[in-house]
Backbone as CSV, one residue per row, in Angstrom:
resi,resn,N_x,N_y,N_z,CA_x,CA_y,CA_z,C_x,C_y,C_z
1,UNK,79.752,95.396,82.252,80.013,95.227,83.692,78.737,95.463,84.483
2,UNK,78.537,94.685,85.401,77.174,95.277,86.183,77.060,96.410,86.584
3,UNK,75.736,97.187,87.382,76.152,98.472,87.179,76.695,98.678,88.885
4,UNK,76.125,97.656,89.532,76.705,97.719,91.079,77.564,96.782,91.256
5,UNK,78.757,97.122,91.483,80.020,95.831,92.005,79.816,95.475,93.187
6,UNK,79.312,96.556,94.509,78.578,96.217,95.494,77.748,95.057,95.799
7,UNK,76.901,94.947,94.996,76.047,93.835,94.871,76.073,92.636,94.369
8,UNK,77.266,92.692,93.402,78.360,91.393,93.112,78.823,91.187,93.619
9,UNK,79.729,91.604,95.046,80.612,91.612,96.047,79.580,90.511,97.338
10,UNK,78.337,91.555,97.033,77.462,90.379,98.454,76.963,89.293,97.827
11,UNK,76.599,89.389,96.594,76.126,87.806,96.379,77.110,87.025,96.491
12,UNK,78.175,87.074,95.761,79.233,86.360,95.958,79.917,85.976,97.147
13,UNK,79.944,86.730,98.158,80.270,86.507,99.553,78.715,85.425,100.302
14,UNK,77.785,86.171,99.676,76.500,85.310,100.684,76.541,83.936,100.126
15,UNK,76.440,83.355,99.019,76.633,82.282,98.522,77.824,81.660,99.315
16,UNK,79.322,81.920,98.873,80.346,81.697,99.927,80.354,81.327,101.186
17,UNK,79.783,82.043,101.831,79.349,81.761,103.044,78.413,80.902,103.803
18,UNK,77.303,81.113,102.377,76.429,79.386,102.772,77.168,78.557,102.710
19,UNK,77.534,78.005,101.906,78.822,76.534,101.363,79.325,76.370,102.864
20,UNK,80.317,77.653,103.370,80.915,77.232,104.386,79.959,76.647,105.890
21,UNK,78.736,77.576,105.803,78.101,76.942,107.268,77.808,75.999,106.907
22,UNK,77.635,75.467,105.353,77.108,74.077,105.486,77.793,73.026,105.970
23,UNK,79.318,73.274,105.674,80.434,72.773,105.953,80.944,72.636,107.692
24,UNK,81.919,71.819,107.766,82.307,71.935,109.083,83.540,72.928,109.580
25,UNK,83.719,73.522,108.301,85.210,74.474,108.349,84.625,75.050,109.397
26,UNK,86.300,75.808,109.754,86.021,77.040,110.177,86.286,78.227,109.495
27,UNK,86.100,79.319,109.384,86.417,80.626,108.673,88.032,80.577,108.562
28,UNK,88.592,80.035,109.427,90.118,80.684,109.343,90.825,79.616,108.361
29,UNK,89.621,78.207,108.084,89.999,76.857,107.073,89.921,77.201,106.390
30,UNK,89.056,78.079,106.089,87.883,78.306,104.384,88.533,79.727,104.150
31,UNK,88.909,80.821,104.654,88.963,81.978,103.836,90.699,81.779,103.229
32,UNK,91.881,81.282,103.333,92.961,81.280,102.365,92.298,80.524,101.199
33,UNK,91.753,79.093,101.034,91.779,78.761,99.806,90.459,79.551,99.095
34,UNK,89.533,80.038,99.696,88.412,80.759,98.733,89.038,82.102,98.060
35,UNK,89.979,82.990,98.928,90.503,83.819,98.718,91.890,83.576,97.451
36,UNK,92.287,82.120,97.422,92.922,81.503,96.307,92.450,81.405,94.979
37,UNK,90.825,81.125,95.374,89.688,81.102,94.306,89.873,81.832,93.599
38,UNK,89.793,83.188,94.424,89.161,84.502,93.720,90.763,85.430,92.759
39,UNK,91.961,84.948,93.841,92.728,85.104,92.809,92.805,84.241,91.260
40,UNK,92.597,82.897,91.547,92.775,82.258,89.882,91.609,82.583,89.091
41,UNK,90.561,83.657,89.409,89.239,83.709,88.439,90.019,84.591,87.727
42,UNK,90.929,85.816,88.515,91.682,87.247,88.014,92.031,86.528,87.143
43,UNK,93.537,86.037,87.685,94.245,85.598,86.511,93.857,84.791,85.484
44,UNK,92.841,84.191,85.607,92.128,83.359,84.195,91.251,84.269,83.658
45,UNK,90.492,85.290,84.103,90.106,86.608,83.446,91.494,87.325,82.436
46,UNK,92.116,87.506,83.166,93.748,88.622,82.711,93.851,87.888,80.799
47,UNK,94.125,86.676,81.305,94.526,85.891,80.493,93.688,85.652,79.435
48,UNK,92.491,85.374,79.491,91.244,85.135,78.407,91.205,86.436,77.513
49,UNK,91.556,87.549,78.328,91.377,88.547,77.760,92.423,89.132,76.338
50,UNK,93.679,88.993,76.922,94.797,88.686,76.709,94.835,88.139,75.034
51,UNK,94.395,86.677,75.451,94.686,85.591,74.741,93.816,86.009,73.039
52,UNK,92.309,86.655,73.847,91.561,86.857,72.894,92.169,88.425,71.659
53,UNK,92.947,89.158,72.373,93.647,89.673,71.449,94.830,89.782,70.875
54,UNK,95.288,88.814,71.421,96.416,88.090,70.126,95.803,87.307,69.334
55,UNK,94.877,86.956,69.515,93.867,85.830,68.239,93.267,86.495,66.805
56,UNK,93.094,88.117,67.496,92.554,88.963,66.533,93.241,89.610,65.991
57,UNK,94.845,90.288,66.762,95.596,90.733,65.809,96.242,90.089,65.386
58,UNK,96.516,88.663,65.368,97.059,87.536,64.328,99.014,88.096,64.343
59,UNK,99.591,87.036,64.188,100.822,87.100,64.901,101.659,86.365,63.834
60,UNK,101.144,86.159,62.051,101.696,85.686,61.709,101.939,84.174,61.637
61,UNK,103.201,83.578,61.664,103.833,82.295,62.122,104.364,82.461,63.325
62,UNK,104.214,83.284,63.966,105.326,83.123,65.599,103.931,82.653,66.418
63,UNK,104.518,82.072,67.230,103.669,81.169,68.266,103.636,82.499,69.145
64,UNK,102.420,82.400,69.676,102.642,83.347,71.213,102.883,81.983,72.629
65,UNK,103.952,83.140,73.632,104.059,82.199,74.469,104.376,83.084,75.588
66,UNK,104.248,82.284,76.520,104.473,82.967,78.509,105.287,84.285,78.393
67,UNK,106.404,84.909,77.228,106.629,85.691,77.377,105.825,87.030,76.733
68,UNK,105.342,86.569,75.792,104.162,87.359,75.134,102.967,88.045,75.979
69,UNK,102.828,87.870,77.018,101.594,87.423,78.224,102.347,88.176,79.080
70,UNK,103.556,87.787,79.998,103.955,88.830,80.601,104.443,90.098,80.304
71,UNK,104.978,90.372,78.960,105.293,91.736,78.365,104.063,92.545,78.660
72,UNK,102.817,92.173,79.016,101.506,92.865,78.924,100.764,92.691,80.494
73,UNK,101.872,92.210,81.305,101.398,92.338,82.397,100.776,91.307,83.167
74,UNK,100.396,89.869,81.752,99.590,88.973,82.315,99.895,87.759,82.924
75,UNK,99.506,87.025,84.109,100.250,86.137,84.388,99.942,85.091,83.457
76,UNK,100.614,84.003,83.083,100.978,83.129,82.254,99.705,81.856,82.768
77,UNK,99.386,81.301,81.910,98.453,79.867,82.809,98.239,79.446,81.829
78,UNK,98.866,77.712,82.204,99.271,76.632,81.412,97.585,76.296,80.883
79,UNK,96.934,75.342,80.180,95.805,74.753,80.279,95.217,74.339,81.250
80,UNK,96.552,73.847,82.009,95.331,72.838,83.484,95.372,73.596,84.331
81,UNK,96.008,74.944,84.462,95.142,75.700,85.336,94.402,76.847,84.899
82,UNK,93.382,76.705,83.712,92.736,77.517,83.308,91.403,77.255,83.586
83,UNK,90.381,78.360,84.330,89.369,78.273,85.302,88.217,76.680,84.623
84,UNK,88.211,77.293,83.308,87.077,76.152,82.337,87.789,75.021,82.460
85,UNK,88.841,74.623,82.902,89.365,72.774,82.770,89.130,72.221,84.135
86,UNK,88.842,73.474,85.212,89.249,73.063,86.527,87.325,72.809,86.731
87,UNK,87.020,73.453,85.608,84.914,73.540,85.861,84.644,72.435,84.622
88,UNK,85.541,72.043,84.253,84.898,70.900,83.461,85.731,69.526,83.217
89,UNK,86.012,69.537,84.578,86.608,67.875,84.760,85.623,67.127,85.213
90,UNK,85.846,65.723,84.935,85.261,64.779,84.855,84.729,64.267,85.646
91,UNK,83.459,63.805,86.310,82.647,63.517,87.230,83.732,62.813,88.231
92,UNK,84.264,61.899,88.090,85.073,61.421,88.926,87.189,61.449,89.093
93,UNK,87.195,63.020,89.249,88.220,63.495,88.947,88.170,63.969,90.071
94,UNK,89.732,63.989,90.902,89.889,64.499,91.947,90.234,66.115,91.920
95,UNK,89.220,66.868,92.268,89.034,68.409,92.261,90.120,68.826,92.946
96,UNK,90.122,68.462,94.209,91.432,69.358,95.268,92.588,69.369,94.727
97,UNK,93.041,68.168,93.924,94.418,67.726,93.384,94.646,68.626,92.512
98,UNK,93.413,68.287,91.411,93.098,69.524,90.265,93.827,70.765,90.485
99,UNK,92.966,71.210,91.505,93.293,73.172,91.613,94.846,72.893,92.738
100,UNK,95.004,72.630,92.982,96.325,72.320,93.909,97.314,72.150,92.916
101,UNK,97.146,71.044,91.577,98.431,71.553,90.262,98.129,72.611,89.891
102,UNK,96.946,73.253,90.147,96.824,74.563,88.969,97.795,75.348,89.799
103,UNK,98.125,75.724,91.102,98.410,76.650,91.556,99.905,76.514,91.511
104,UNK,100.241,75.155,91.497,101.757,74.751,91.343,102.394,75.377,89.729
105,UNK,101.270,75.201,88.972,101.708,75.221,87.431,101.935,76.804,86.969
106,UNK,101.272,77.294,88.186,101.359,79.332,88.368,102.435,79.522,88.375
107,UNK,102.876,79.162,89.750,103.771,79.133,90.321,105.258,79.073,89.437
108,UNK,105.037,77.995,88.663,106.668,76.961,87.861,106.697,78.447,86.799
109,UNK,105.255,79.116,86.617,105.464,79.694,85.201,105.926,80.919,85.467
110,UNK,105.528,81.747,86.772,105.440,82.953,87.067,106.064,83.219,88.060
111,UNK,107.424,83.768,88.349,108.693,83.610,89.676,107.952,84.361,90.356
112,UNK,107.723,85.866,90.238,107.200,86.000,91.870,105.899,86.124,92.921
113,UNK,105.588,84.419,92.248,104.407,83.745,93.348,104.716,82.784,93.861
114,UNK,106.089,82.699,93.421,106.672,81.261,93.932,106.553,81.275,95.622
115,UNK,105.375,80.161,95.858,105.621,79.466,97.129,104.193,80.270,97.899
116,UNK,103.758,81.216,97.202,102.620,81.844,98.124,101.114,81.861,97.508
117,UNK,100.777,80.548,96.564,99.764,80.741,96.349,99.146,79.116,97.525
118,UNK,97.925,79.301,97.373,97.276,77.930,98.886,97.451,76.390,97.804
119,UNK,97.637,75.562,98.917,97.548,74.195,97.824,97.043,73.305,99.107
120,UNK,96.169,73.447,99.540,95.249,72.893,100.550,94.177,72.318,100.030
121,UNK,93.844,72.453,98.643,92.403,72.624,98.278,92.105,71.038,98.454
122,UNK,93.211,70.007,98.559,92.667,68.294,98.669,91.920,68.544,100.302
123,UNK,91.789,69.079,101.205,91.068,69.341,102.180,89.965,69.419,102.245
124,UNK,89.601,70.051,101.833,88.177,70.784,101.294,86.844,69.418,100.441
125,UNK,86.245,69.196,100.726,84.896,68.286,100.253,85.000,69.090,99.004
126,UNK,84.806,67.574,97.681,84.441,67.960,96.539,83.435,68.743,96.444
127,UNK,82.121,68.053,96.687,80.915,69.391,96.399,81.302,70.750,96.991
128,UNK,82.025,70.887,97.945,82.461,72.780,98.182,82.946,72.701,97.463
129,UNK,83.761,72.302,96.807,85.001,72.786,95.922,84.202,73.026,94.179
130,UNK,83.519,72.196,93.728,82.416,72.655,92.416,81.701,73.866,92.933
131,UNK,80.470,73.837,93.929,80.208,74.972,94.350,81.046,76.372,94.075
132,UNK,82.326,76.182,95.108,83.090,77.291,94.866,83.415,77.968,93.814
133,UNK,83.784,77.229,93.041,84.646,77.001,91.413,82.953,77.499,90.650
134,UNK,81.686,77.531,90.732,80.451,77.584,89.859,80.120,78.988,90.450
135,UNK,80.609,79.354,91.511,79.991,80.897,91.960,81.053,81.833,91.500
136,UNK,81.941,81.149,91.590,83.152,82.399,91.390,82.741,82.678,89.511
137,UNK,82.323,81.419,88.644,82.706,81.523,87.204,81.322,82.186,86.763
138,UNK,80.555,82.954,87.833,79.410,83.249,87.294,80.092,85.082,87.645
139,UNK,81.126,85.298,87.828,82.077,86.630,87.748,81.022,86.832,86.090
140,UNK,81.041,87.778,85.740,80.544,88.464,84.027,82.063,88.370,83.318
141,UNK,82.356,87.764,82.243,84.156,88.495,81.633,83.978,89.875,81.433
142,UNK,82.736,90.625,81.011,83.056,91.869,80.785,83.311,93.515,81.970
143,UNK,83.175,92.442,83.325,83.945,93.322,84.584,84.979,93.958,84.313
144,UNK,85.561,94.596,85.221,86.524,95.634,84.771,87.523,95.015,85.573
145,UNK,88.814,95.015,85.173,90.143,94.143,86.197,89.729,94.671,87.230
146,UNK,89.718,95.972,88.132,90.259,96.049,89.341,88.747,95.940,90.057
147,UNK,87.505,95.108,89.396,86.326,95.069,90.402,87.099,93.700,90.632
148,UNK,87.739,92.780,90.572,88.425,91.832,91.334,89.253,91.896,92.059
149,UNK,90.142,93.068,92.480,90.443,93.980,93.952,89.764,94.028,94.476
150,UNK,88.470,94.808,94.420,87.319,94.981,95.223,86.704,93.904,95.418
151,UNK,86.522,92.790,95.346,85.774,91.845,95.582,87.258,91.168,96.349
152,UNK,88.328,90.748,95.949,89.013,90.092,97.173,89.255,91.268,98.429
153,UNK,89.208,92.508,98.440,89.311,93.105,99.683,87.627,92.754,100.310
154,UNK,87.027,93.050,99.849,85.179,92.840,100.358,85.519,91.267,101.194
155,UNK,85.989,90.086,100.446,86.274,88.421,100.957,87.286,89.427,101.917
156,UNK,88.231,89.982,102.132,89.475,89.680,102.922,88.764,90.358,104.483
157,UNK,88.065,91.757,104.315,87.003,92.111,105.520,86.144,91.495,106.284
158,UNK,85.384,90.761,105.288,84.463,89.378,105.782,85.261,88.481,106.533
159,UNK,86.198,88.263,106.333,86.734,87.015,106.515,87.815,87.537,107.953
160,UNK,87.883,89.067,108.398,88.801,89.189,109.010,87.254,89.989,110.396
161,UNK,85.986,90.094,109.857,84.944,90.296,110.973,85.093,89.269,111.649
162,UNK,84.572,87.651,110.764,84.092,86.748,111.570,85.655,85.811,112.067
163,UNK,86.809,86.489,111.974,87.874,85.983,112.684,87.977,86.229,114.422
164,UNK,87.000,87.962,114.240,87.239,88.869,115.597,88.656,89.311,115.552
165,UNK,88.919,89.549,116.778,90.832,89.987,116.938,91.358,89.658,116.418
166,UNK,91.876,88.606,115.711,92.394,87.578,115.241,92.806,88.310,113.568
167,UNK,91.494,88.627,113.349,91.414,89.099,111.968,92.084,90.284,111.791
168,UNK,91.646,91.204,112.674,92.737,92.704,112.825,94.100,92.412,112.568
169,UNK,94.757,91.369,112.706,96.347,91.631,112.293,96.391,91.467,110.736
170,UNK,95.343,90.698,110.357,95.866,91.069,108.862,94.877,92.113,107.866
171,UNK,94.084,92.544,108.459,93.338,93.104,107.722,92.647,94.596,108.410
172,UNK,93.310,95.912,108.266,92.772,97.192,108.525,91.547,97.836,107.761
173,UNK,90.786,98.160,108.210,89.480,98.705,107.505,89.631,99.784,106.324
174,UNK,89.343,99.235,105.071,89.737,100.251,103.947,89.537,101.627,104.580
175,UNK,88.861,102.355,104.706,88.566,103.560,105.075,89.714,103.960,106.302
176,UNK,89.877,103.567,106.751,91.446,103.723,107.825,92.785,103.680,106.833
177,UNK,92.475,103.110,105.922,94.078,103.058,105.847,94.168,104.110,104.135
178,UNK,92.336,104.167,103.581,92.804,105.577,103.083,93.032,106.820,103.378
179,UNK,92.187,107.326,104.865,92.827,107.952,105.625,94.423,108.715,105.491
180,UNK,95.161,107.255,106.107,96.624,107.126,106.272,96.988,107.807,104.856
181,UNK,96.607,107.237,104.213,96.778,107.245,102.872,96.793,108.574,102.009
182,UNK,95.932,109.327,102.305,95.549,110.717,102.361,96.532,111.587,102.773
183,UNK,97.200,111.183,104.106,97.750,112.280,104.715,99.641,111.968,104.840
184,UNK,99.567,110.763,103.924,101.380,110.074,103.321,101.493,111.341,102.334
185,UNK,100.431,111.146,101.276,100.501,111.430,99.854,101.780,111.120,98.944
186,UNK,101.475,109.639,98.532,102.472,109.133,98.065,102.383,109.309,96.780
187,UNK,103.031,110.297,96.152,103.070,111.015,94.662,104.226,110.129,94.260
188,UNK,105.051,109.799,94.803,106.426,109.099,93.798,106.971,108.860,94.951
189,UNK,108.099,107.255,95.197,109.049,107.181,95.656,109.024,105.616,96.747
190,UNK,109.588,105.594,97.573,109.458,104.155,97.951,108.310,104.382,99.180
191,UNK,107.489,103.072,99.885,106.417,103.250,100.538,106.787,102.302,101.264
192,UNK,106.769,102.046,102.664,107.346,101.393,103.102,106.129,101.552,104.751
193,UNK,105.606,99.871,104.681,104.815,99.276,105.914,105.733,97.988,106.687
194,UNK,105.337,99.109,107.830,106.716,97.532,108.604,105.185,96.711,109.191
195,UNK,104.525,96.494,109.120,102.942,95.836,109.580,101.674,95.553,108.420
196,UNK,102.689,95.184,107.360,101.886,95.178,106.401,100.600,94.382,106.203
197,UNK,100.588,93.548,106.495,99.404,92.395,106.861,98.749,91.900,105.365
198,UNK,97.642,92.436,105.070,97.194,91.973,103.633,97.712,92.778,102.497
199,UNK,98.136,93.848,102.723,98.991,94.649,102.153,97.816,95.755,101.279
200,UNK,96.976,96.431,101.981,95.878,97.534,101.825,96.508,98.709,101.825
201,UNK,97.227,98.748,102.633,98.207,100.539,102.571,99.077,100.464,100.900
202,UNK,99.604,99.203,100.308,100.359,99.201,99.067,99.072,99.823,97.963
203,UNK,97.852,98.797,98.252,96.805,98.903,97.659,96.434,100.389,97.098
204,UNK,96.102,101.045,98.425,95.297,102.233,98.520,96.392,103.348,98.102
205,UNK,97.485,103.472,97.622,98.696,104.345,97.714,98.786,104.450,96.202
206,UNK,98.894,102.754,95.638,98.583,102.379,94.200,97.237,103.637,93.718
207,UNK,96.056,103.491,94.320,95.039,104.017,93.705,94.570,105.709,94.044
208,UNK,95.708,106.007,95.089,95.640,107.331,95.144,96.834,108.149,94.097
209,UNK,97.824,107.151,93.409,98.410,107.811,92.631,98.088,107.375,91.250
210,UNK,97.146,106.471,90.669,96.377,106.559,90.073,95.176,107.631,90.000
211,UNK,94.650,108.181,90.839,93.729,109.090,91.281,94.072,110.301,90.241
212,UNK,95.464,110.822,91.263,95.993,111.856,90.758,96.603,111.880,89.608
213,UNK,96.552,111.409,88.555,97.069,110.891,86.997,98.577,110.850,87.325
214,UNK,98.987,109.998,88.018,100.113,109.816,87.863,100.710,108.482,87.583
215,UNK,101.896,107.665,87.308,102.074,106.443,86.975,102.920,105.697,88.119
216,UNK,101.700,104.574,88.209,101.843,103.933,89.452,103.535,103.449,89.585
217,UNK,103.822,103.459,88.285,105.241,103.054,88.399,106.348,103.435,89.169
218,UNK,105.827,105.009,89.505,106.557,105.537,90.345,106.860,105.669,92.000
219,UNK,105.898,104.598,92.317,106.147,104.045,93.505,106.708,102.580,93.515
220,UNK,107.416,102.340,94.560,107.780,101.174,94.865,107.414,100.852,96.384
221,UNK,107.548,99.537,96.485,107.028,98.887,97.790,107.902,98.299,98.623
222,UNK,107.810,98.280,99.992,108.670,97.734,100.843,107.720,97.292,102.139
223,UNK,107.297,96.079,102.384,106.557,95.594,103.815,107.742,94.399,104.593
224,UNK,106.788,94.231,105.863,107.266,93.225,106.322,106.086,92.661,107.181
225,UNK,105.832,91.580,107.566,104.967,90.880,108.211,105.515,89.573,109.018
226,UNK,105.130,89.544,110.044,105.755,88.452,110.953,104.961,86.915,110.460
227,UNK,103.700,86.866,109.745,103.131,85.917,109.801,103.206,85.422,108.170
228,UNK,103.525,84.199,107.622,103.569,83.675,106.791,103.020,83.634,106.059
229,UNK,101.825,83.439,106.171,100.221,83.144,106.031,100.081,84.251,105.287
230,UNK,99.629,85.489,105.774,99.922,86.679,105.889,100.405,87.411,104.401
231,UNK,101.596,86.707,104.340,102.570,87.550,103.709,102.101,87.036,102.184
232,UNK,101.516,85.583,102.526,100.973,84.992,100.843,99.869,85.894,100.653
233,UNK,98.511,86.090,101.623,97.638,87.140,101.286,97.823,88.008,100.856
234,UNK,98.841,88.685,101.247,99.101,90.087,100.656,99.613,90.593,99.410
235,UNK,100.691,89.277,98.958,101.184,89.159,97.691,100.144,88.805,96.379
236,UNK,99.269,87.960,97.107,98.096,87.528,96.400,96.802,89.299,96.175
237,UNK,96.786,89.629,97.028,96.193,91.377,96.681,96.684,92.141,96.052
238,UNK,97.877,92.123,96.348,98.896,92.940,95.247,98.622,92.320,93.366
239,UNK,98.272,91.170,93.514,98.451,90.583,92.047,97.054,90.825,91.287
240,UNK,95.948,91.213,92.103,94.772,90.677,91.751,94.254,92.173,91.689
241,UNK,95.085,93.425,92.237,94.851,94.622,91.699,95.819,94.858,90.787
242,UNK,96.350,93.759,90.102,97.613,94.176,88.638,98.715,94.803,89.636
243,UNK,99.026,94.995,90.783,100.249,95.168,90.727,101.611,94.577,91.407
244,UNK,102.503,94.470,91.136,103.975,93.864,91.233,103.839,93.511,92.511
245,UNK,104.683,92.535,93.288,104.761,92.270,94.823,105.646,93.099,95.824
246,UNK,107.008,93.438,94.435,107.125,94.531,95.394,108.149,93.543,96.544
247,UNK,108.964,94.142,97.683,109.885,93.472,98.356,108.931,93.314,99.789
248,UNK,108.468,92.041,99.751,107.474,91.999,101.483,108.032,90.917,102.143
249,UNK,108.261,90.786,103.113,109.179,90.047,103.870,108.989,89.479,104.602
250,UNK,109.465,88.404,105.545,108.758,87.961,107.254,109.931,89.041,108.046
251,UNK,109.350,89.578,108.866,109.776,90.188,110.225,109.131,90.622,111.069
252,UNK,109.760,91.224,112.181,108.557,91.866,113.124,108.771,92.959,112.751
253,UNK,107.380,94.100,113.069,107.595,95.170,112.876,108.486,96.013,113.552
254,UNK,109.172,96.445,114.512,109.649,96.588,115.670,111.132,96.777,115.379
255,UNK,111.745,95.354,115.373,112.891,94.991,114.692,113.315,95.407,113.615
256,UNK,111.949,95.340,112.527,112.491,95.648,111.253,112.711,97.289,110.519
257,UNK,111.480,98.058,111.604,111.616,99.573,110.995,112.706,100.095,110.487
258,UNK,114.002,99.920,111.183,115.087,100.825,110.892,115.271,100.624,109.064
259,UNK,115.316,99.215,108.499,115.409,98.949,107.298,114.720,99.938,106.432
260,UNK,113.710,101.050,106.518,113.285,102.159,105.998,114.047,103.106,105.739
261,UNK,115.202,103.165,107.259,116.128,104.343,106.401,116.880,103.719,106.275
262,UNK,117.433,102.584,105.593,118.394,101.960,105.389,117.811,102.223,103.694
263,UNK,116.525,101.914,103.311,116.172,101.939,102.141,115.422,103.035,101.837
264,UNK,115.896,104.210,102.329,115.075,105.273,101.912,114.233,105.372,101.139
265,UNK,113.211,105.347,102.548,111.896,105.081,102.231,111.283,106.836,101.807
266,UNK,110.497,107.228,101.419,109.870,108.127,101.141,108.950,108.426,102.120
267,UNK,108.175,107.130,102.819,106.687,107.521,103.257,106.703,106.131,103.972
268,UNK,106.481,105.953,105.413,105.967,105.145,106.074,104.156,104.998,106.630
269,UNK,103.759,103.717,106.286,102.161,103.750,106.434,102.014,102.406,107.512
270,UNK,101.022,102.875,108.201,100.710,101.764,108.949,99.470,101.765,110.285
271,UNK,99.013,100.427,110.004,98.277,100.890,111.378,98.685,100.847,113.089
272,UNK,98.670,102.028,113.813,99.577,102.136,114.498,99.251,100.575,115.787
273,UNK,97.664,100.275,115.500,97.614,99.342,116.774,98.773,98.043,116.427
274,UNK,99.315,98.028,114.953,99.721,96.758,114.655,101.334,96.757,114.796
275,UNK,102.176,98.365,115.608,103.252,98.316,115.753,103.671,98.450,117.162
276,UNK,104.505,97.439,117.469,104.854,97.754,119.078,105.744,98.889,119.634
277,UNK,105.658,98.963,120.413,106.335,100.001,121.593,107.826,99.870,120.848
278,UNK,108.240,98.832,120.544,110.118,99.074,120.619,110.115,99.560,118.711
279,UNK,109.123,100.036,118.405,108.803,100.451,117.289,109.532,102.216,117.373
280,UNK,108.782,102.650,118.277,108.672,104.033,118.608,110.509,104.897,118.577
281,UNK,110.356,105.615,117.510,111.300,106.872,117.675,112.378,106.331,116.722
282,UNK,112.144,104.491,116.246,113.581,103.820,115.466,113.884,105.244,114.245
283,UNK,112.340,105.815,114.084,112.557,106.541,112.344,112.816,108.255,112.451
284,UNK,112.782,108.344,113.850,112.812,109.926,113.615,113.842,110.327,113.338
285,UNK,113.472,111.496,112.190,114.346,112.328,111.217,114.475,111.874,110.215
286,UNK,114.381,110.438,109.827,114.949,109.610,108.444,113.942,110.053,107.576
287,UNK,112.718,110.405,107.823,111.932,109.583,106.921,111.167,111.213,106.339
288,UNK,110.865,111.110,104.797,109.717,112.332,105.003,108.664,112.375,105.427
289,UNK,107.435,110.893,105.485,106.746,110.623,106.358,106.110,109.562,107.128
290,UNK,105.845,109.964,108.767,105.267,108.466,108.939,104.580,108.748,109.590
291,UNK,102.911,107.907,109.279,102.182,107.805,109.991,101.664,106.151,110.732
C-alpha cells in the first residue's frame, strides 16, 4: 500500500479535476458519475481479491458463484462489469453504454443497490470517460479496502467545496461529524440520522466502534434524506467502506424524526444546520441520545 493515502487521495482528485475543467461539465454533472467510478474500482478490487482466493484454495468440482462472493461480503460482478473489460474495449466501442450495463449488471446481481448506482455515463465525452477509467485503475491492488472510503469521502468534500451551499446538504465536514460522533458513543444498538445526506455520521460510528474493538455488527442504521440523488450517494459510501445500507429513506427531516422512537433508536446524529425548526422537541425523552 503506499505509505501516504493522503497523497493518493490528491493525485487522484488533481488529475480528476483537470479532465473536468477541460470539459464543459459542471461539478454538480461530473461528481455522481466519477464518484460511481470510484465505487466500481472498490467493488472490482473486493472481487479480484476474492476471486484470487478461491483460485488458490481450489474448490474441488463445485463451481464458485454470486453466492460464494457474497457469503464473504463481496459484491458479485458479472465479466462486463469488471474494471479490465470496461479498460480494454475496443477502440470503437461505445464507453458510456459500456459502464452504464456495468452498473445495471450490479445492480440485477446485488438487491440492495437496486436503482442507486449512476447510469449517465452515455453523457459524458469518450476521452473523459478512458481518462477517468485510466486514473482510477492506476489505484495499487495492494491498498487496503477502507483507503477507498477515504478516497470517496476526500471526492465527496471536493466535490461538495466547489458546489458552495449547495454542497453542505449532502456533505458535513468529517471532523464535525466525528465530533458528533464522539459524544453519541455508539457502542451497540440502532443509529438513527433524520439528515443523513452522504451518510458520514453511519460512516464515522462504523469506525468508532471498530476503534473500540467492538463488532460493527452491532450497530444498525436508520437515515432519511429528502433528496434522491442524495440517498444513492450515501448508499454508495456505505458500500465502499464494506458496510450494509442499512434502512435510508426519502423524507424530510422534520416530518420524519418521530420514526426514531417508533424504532428505538439508541442514538440520534446529525448536523444540526441540516434539521428544521419543526424538528425541535419531536424526540424528547425517547431517545438515549441526540445530538
Amino acid at each position: 500500500m503506499p505509505a501516504n493515502t493522503t497523497e493518493l487521495e490528491k493525485r487522484l482528485w488533481g488529475a480528476a479535476d483537470e479532465f473536468r475543467a477541460n470539459s464543459k461539465l459542471k461539478s454538480s454533472e461530473y461528481s455522481v458519475p466519477v464518484l460511481g467510478l470510484i465505487f466500481l474500482r472498490y467493488a472490482d478490487h473486493k472481487f479480484t481479491v476474492a476471486k484470487t482466493k478461491f483460485t488458490s484454495q481450489g474448490t474441488g468440482r463445485r463451481t464458485i458463484g454470486k453466492a460464494d462472493y457474497q457469503a464473504r461480503g463481496v459484491l458479485y460482478l458479472p465479466e462486463a462489469a469488471r474494471f479490465s473489460t470496461l479498460l480494454n474495449l475496443p477502440e470503437g466501442a461505445d464507453i458510456g453504454k459500456a459502464i452504464n450495463d456495468a452498473m445495471k449488471a450490479i445492480e440485477a446481481d446485488n438487491e440492495d443497490l437496486k436503482d442507486v448506482l449512476p447510469r449517465t455515463y452515455n453523457r459524458l465525452d469518450k476521452e473523459l470517460l478512458v481518462s477517468l477509467l485510466k486514473n482510477f485503475a492506476a489505484v495499487p491492488m495492494d491498498i487496503e479496502g477502507d483507503a477507498f472510503g477515504k478516497i470517496y469521502e476526500y471526492f465527496l468534500g471536493k466535490f461538495a467545496m466547489s458546489e458552495g451551499q449547495k454542497g453542505g446538504e449532502f456533505f458535513t465536514p468529517t471532523s464535525i461529524v466525528k465530533l458528533i460522533v464522539e459524544i453519541i458513543e455508539p457502542y451497540h444498538g440502532r443509529i438513527y440520522d433524520p439528515a443523513c445526506g452522504s451518510g458520514g455520521m453511519f460512516v464515522q460510528s462504523a469506525a468508532f466502534v471498530d476503534h473500540h474493538k467492538k463488532a460493527v455488527t452491532d450497530i444498525s442504521i436508520y437515515g432519511q434524506e429528502k433528496v434522491t440523488e442524495t440517498i444513492r450517494l450515501c448508499k454508495m459510501n456505505l458500500a465502499v467502506h464494506g458496510l450494509a445500507p442499512g434502512e435510508v429513506e426519502a423524507g424530510k427531516a422534520g416530518a420524519g424524526l418521530a420514526k426514531a422512537a417508533d424504532h428505538q433508536s439508541d442514538g440520534v446524529g446529525h448536523d444540526p444546520r441540516n434539521v428544521g425548526r419543526s424538528a425541535k422537541g419531536v424526540l424528547e425523552g425517547t431517545l438515549r441520545t441526540e445530538v
